[in-house]
Residue, then its C-alpha position, 0 to 999 in steps of 0.5 A: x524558462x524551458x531549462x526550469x520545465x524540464x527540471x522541474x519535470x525531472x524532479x517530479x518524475x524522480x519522485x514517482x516510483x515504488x519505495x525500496x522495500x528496504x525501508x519497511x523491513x524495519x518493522x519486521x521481516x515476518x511471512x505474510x499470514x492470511x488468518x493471523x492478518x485478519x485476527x490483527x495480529x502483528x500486521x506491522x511485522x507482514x507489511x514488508x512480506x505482503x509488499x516486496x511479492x507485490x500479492x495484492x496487485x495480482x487479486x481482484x477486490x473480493x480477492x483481496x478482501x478474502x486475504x485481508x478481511x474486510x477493510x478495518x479503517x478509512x482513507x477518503x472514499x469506499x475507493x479505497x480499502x484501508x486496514x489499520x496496521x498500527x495506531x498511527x499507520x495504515x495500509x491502503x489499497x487503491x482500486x480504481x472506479x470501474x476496474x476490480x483490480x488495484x493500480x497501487x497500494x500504500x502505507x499511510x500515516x496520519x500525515x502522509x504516504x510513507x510507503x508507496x507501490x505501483x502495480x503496473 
């Protein structure tokens, strides 16, 4: 029984961790553009710059609503700030209660999280 805990554990784990940034470069390489972002224009295209600098973990909330523009889309609670990216994905930044900065931020479609990143 102890065998299987400490696998499972292992496996658990394993799967905590940021997404290779590779796997976004597949919707587009393009520089992060503060003012293009906030015209929505081509948002799916600056997902891998805005994410592989990791920006968004170094700004407060007013911060990051300052560069992204007021949150465009919902995901679960005001806790979380959302702008959609696309008709199926959006990007999701998680803020805890009682801080002001985020502890990660995600890309989400309508079924699950396929990009995940940790600001710690």
């Amino acid at each position: 029984m102890r065998y299987f805990s400490c696998l499972f554990i292992l496996f658990a784990l394993t799967g905590c961790g940021d997404t290779p940034i590779e796997e976004l470069e597949q919707y587009g390489t393009e520089q992060f553009n503060s003012e293009q972002w906030q015209q929505k224009q081509n948002r799916l295209g600056m997902v891998w710059s805005l994410s592989k600098d990791k920006l968004i973990c170094t700004q407060t909330t007013s911060q990051i609503i300052g560069l992204l523009g007021e949150p465009n889309d919902y995901y679960v609670s005001k806790r979380y700030k959302a702008w959609g990216i696309s008709r199926a994905l959006t990007f999701v930044v998680d803020i805890p209660y009682e801080k002001d900065k985020p502890d990660r931020f995600f890309i989400y479609d309508q079924k699950d999280t396929i990009a995940e990143f940790f600001c710690h």
